[in-house]
PDBQT receptor file of N, H, CA, C and O in Angstrom, charges set to zero:
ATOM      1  N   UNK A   1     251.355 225.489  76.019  1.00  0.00    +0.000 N 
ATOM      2  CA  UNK A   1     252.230 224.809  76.960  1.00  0.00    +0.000 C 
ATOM      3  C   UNK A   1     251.491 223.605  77.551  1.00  0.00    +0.000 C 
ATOM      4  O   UNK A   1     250.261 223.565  77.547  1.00  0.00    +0.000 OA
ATOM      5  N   UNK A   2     252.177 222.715  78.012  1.00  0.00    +0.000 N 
ATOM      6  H   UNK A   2     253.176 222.747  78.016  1.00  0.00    +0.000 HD
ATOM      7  CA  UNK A   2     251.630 221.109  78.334  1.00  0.00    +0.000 C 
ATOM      8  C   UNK A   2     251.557 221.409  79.478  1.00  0.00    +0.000 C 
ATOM      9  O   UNK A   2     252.540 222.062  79.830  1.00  0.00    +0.000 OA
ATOM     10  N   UNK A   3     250.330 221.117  80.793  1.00  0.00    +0.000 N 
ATOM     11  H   UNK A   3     249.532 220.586  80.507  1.00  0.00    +0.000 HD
ATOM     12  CA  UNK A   3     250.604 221.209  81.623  1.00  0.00    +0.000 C 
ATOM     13  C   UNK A   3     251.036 220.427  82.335  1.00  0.00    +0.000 C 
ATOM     14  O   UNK A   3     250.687 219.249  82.418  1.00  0.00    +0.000 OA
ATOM     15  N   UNK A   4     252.037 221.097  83.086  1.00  0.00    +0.000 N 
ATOM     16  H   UNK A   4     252.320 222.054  83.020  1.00  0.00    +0.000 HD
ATOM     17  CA  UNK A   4     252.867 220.532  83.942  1.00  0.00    +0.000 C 
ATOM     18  C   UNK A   4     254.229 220.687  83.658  1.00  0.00    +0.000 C 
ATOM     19  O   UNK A   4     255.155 220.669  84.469  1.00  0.00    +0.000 OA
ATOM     20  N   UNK A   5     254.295 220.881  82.122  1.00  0.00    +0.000 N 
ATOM     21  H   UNK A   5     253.542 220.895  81.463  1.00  0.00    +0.000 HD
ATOM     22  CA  UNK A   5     255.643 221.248  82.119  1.00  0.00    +0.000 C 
ATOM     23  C   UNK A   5     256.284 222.664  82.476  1.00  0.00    +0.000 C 
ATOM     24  O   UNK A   5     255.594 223.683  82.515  1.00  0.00    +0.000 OA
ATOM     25  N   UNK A   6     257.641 222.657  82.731  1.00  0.00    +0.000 N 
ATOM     26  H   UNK A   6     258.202 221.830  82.700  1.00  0.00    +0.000 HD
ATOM     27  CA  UNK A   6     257.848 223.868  83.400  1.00  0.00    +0.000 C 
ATOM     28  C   UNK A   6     258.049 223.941  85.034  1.00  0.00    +0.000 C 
ATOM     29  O   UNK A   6     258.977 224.570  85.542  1.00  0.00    +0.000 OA
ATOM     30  N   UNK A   7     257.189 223.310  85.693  1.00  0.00    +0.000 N 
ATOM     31  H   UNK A   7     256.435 222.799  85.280  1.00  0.00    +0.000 HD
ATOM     32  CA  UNK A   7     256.987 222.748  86.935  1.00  0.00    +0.000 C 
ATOM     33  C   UNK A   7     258.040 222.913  87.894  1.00  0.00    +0.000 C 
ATOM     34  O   UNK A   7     258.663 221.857  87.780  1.00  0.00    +0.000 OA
ATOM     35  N   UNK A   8     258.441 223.391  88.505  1.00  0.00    +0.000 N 
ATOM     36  H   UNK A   8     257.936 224.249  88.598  1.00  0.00    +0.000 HD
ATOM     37  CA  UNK A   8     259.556 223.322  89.401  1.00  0.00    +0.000 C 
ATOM     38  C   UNK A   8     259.462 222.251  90.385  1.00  0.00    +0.000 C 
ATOM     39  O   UNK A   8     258.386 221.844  90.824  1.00  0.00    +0.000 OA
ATOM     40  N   UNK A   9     260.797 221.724  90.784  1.00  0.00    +0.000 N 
ATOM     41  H   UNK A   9     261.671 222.055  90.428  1.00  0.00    +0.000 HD
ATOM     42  CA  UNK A   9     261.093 221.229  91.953  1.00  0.00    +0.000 C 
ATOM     43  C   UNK A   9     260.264 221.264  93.141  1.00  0.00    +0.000 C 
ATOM     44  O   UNK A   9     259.681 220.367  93.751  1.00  0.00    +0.000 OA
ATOM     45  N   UNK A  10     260.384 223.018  93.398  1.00  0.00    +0.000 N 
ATOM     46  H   UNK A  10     260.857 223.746  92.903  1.00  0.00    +0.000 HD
ATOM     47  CA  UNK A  10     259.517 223.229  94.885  1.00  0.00    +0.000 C 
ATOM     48  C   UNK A  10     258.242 223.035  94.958  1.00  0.00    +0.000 C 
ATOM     49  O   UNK A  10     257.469 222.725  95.864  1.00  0.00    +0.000 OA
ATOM     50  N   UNK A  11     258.094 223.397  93.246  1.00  0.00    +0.000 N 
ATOM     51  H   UNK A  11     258.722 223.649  92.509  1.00  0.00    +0.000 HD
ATOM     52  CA  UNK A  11     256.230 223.760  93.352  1.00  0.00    +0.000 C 
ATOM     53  C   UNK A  11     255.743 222.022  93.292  1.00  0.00    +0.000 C 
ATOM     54  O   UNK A  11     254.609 221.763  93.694  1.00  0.00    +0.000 OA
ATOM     55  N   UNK A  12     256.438 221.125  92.894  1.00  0.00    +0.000 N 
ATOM     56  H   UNK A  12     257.360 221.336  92.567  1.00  0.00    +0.000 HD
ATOM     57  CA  UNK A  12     256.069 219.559  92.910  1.00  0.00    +0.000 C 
ATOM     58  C   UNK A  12     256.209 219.190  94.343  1.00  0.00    +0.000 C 
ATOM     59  O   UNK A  12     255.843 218.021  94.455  1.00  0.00    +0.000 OA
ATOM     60  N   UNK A  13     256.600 219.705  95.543  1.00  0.00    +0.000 N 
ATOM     61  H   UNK A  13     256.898 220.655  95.452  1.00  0.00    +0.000 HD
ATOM     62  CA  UNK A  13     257.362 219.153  96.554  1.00  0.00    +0.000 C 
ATOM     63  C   UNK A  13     256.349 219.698  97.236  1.00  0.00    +0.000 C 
ATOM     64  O   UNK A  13     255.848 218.982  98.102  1.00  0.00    +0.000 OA
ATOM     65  N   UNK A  14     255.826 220.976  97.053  1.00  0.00    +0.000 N 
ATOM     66  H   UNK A  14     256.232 221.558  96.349  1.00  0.00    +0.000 HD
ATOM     67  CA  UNK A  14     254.615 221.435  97.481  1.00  0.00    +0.000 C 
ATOM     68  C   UNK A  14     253.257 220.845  97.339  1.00  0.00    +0.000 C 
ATOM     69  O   UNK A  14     252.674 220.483  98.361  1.00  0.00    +0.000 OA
ATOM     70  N   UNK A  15     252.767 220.730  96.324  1.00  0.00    +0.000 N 
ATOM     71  H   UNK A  15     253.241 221.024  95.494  1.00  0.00    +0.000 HD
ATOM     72  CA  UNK A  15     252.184 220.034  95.826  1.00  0.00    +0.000 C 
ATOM     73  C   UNK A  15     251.944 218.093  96.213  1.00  0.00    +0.000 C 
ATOM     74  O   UNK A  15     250.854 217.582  95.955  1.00  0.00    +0.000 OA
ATOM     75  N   UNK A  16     252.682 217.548  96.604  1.00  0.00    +0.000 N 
ATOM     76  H   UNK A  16     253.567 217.963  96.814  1.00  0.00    +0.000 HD
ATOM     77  CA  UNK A  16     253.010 216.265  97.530  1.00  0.00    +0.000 C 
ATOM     78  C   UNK A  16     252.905 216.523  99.056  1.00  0.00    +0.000 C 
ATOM     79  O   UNK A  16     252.639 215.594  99.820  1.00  0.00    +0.000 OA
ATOM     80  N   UNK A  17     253.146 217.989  99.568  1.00  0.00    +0.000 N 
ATOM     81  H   UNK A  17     253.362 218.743  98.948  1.00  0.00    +0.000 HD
ATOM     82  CA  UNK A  17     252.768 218.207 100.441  1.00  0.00    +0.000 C 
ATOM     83  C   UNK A  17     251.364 218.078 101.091  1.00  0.00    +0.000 C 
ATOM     84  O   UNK A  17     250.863 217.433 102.012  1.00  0.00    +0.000 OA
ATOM     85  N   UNK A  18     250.907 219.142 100.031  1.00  0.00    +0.000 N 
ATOM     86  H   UNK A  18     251.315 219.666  99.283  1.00  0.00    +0.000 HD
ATOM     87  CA  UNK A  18     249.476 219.565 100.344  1.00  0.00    +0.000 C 
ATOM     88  C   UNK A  18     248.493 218.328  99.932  1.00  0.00    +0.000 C 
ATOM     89  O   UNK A  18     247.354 218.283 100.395  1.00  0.00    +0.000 OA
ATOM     90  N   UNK A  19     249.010 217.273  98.994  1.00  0.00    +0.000 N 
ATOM     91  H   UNK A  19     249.936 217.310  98.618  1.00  0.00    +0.000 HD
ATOM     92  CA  UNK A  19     248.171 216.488  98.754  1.00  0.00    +0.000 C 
ATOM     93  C   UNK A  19     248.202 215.528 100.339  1.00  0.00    +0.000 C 
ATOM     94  O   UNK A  19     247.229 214.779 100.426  1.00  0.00    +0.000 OA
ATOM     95  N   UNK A  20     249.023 215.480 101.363  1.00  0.00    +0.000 N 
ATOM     96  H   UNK A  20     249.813 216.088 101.293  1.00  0.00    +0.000 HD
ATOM     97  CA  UNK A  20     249.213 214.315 102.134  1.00  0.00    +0.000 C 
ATOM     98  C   UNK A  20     248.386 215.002 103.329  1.00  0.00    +0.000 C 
ATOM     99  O   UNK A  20     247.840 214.231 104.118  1.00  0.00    +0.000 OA
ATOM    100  N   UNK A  21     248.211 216.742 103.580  1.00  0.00    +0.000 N 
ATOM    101  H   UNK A  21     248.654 217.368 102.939  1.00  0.00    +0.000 HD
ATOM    102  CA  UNK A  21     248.127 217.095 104.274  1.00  0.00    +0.000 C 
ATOM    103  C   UNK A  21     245.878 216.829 103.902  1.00  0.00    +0.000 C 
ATOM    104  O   UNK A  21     245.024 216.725 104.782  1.00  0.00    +0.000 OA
ATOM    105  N   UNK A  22     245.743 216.814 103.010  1.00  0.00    +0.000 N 
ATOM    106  H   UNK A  22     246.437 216.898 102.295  1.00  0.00    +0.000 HD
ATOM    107  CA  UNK A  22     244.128 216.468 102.437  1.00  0.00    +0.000 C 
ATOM    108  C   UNK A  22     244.366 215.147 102.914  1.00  0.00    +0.000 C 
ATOM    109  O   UNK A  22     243.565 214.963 103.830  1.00  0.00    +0.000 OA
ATOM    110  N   UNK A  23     245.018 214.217 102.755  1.00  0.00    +0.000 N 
ATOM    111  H   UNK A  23     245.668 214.367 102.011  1.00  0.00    +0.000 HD
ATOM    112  CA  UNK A  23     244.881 212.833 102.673  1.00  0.00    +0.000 C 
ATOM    113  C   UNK A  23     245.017 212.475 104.609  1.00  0.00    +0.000 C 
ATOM    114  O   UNK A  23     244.762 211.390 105.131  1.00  0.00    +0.000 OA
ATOM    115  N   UNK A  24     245.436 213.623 105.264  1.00  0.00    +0.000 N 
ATOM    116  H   UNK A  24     245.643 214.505 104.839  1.00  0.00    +0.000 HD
ATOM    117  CA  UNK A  24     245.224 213.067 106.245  1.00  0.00    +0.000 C 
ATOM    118  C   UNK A  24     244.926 213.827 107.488  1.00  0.00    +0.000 C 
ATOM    119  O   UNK A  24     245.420 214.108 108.580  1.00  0.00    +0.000 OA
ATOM    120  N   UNK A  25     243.458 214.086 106.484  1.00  0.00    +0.000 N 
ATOM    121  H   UNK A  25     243.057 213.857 105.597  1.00  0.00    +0.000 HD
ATOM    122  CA  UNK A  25     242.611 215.360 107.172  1.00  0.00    +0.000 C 
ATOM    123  C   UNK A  25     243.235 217.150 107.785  1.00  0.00    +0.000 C 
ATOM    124  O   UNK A  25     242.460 217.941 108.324  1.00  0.00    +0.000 OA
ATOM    125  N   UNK A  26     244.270 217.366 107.614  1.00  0.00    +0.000 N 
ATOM    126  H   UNK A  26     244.899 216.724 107.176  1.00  0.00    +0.000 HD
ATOM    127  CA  UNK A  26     244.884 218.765 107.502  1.00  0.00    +0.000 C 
ATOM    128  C   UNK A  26     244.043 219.535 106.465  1.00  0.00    +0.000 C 
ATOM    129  O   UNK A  26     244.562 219.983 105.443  1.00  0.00    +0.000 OA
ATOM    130  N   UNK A  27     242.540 219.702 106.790  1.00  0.00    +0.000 N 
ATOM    131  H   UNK A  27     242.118 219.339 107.621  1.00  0.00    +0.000 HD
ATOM    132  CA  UNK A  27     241.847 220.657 106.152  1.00  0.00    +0.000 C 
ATOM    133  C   UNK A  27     241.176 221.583 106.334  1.00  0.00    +0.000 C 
ATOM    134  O   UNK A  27     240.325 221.191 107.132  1.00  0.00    +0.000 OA
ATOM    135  N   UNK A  28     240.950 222.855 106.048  1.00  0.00    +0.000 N 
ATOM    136  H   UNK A  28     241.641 223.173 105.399  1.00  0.00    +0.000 HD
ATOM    137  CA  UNK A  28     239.729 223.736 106.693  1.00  0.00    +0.000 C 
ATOM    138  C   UNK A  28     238.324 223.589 105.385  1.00  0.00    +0.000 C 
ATOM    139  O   UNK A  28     238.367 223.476 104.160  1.00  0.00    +0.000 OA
ATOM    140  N   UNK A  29     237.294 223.651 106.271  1.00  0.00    +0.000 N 
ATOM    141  H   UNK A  29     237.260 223.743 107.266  1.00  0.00    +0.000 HD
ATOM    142  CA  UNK A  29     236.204 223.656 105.357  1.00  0.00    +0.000 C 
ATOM    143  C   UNK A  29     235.955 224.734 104.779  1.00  0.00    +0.000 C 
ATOM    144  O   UNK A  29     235.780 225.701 105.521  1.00  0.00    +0.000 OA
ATOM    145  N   UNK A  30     235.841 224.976 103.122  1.00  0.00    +0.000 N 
ATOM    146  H   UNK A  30     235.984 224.191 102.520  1.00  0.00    +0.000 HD
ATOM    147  CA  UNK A  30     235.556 225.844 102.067  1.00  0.00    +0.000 C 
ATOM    148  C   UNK A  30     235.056 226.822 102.720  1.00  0.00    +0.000 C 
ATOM    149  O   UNK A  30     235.602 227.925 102.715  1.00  0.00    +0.000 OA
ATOM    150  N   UNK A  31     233.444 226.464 103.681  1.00  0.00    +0.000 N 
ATOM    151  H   UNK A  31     233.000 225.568 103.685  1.00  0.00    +0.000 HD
ATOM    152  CA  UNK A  31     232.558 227.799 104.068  1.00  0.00    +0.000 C 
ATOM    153  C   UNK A  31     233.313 228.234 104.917  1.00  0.00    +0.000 C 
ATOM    154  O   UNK A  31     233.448 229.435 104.681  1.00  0.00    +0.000 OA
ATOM    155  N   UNK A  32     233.912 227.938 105.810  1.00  0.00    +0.000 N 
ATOM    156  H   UNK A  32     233.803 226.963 106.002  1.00  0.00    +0.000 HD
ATOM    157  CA  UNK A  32     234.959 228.951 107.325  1.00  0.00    +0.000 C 
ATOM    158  C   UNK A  32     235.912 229.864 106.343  1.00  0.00    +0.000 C 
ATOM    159  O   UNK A  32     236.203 231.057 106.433  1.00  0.00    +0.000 OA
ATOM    160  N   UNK A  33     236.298 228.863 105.361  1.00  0.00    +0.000 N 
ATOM    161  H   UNK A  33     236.062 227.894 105.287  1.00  0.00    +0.000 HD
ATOM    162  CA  UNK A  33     237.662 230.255 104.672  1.00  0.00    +0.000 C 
ATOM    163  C   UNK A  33     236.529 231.064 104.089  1.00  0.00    +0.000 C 
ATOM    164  O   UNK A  33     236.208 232.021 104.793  1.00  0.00    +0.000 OA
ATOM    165  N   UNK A  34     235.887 230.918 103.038  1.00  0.00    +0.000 N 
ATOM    166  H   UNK A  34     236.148 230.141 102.466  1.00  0.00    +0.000 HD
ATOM    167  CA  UNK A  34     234.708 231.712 102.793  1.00  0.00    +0.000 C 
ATOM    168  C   UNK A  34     234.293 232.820 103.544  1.00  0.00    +0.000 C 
ATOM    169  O   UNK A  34     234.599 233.893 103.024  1.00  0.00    +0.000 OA
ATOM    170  N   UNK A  35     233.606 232.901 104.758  1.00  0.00    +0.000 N 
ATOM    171  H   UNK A  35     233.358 232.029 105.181  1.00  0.00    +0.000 HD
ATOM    172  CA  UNK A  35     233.145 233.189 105.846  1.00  0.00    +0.000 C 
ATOM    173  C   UNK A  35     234.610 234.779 105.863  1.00  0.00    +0.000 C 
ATOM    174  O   UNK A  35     234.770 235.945 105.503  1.00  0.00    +0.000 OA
ATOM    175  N   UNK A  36     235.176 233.838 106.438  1.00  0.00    +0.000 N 
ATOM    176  H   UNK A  36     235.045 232.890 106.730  1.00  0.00    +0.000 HD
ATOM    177  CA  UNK A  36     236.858 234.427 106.782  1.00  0.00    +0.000 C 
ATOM    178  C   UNK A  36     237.286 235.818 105.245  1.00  0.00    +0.000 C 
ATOM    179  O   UNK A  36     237.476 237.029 105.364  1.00  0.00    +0.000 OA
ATOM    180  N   UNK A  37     237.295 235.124 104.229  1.00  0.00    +0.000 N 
ATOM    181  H   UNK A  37     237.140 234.140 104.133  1.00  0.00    +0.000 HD
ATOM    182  CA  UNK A  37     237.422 236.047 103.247  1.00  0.00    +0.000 C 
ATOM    183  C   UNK A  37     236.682 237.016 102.955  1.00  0.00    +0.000 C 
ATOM    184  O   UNK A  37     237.241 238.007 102.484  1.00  0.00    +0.000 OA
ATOM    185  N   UNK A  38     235.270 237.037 103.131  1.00  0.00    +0.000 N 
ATOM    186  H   UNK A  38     234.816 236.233 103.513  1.00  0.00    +0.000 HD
ATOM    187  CA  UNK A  38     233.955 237.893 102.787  1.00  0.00    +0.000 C 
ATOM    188  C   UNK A  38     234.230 238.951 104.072  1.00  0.00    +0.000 C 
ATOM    189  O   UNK A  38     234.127 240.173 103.969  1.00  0.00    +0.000 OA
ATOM    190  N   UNK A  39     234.594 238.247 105.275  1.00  0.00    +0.000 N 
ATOM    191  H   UNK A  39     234.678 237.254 105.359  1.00  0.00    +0.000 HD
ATOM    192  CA  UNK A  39     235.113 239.579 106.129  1.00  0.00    +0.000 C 
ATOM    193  C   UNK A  39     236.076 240.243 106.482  1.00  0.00    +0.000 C 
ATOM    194  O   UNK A  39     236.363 240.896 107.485  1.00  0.00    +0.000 OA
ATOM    195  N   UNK A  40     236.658 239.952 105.329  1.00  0.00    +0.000 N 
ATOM    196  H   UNK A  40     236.426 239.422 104.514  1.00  0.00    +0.000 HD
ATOM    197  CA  UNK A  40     237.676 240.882 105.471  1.00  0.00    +0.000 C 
ATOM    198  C   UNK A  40     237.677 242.251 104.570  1.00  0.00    +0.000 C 
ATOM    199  O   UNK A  40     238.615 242.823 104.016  1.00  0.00    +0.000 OA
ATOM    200  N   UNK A  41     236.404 242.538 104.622  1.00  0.00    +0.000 N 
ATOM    201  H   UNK A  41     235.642 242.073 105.072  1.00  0.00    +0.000 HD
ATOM    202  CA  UNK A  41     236.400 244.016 103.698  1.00  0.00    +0.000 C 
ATOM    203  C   UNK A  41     235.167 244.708 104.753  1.00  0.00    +0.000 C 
ATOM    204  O   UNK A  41     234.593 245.697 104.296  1.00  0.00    +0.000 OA
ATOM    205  N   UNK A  42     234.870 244.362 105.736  1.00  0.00    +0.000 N 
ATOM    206  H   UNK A  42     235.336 243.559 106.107  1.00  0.00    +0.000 HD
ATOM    207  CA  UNK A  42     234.015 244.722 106.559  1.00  0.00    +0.000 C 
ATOM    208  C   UNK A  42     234.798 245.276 108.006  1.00  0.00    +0.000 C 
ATOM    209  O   UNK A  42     235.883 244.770 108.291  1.00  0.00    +0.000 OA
ATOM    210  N   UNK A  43     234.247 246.253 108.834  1.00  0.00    +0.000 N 
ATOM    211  H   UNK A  43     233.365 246.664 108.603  1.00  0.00    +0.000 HD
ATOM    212  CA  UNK A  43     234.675 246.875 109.913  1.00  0.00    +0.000 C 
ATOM    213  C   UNK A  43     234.857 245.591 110.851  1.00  0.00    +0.000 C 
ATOM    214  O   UNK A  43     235.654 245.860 111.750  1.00  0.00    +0.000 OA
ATOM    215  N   UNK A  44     234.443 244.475 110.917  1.00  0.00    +0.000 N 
ATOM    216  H   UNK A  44     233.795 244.258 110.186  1.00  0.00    +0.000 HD
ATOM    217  CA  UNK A  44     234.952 243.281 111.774  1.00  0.00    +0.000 C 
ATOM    218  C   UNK A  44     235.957 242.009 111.298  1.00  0.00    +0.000 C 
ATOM    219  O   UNK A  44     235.847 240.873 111.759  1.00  0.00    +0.000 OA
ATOM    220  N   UNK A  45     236.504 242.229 110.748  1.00  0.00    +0.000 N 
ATOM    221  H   UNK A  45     236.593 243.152 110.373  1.00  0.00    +0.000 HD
ATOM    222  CA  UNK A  45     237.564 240.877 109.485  1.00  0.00    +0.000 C 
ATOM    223  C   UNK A  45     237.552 239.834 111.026  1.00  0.00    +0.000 C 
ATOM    224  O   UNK A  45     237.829 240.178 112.175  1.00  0.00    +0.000 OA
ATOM    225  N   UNK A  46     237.138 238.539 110.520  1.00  0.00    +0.000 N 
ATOM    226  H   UNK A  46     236.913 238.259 109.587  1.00  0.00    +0.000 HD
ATOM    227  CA  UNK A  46     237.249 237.439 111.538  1.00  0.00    +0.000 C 
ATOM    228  C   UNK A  46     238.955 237.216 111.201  1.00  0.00    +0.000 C 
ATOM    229  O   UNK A  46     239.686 237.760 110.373  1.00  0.00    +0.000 OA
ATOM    230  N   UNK A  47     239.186 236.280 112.122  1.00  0.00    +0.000 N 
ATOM    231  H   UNK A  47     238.592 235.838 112.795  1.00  0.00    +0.000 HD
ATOM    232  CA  UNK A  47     240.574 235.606 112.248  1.00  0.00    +0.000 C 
ATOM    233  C   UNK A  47     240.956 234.696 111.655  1.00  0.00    +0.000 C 
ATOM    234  O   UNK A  47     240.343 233.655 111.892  1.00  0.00    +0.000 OA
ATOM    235  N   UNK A  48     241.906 234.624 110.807  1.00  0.00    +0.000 N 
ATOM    236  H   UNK A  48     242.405 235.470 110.614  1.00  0.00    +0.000 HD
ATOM    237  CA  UNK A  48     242.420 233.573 109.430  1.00  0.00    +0.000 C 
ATOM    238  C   UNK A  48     242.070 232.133 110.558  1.00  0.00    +0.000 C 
ATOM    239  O   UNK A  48     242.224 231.832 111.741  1.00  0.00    +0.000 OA
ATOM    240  N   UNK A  49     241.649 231.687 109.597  1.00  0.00    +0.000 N 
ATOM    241  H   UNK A  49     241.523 231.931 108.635  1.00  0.00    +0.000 HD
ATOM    242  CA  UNK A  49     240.869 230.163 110.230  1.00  0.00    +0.000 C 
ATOM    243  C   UNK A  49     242.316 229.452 109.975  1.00  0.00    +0.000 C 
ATOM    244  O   UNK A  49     243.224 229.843 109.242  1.00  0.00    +0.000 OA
ATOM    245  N   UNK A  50     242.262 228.341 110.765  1.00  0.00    +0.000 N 
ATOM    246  H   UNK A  50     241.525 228.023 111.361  1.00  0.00    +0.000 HD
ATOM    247  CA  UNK A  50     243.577 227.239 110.942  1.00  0.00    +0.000 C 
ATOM    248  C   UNK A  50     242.845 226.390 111.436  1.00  0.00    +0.000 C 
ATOM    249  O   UNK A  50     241.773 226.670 111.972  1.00  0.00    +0.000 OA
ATOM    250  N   UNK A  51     243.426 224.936 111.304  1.00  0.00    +0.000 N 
ATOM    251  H   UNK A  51     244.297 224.708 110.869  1.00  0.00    +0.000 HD
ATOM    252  CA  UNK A  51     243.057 223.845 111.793  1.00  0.00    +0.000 C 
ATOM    253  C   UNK A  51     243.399 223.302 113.289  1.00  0.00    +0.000 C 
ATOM    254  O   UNK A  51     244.391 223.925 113.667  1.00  0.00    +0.000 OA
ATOM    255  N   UNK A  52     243.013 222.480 114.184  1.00  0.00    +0.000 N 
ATOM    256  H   UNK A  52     242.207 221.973 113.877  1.00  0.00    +0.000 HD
ATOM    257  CA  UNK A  52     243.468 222.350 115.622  1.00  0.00    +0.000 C 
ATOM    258  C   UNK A  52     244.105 221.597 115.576  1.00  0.00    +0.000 C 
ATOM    259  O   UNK A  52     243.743 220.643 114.888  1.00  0.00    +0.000 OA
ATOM    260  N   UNK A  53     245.213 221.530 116.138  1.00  0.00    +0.000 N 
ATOM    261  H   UNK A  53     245.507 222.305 116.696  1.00  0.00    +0.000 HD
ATOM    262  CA  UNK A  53     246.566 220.446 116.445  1.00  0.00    +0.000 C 
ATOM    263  C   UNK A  53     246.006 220.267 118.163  1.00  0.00    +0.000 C 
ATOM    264  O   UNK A  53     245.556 220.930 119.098  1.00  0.00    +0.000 OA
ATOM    265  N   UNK A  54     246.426 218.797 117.761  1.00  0.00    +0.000 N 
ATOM    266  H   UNK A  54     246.792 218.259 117.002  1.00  0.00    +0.000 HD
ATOM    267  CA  UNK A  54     245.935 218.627 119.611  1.00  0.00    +0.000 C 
ATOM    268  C   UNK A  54     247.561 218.249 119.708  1.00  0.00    +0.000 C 
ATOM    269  O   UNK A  54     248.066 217.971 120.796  1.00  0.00    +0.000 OA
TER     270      UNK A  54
């Protein structure tokens, strides 16, 4: 299969999303989700990381 074909509507609309939301800094850094994922199999799971909206 070629990629990309197949592609839906939403998943392209998504995809334009998430690219604008990188393009204008709407990001969490790799190590915090990292961090965040590795504890969640431990007796303390930190809190799904999000970005700050002022």
């Amino acid at each position: 299969m070629v990629k990309g074909r197949g592609t839906s509507n939403k998943q392209e609309q998504l995809t334009r999303e998430a690219l604008t939301d990188v393009d204008t800094g709407l990001v969490i850094d790799h190590s915090i989700v990292q961090a965040w994922a590795l504890s969640l199999d431990t007796d303390y799971p930190l809190q799904a990381p999000h970005w700050e909206t002022e």
